[in-house]
C-alpha positions, 0 to 999 in steps of 0.5 A: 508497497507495491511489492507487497500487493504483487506478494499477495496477488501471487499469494492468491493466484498460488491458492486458486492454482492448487485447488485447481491442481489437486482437483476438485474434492469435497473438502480441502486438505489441511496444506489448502486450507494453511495456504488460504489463510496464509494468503488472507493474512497476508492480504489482511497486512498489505490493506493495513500497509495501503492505508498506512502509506495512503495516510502518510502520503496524505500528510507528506502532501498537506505538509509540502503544500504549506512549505510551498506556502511559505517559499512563496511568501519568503520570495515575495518578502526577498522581493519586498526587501530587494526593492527598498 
């Protein structure tokens, strides 16, 4: 994940780098202008993955937060049972 958001933020920072490179024109070429769109598809993929991971961790938390529930409840039930 972390690696894709470095991937972009080079992506754009190779963008900004070739306008800045090639000068200042009154239009772009068509190499700038695949580039940008690359870097946005690019972009567009990584805040996708973000949300996916995000929503998955959310889950993964909701989920070990019940299993700590129950450990909990099956050590106190061992207690219980230890102590007859």
């Amino acid at each position: 994940m972390l690696d894709r958001i470095i991937k972009v933020a080079l992506s754009f920072a190779l963008c900004i780098s070739l306008v800045v490179v090639g000068g200042c024109t009154k239009y772009a070429s068509q190499d700038d202008e695949n580039t940008l769109n690359e870097a946005s598809q690019a972009a567009v993929s990584a805040e996708k993955e973000l949300a996916k991971v995000v929503k998955e961790r959310k889950q993964l938390e909701k989920e070990l937060s019940q299993k700590e529930g129950e450990l909990s409840d099956a050590k106190a039930e061992l207690e219980n049972v230890k102590t007859r």
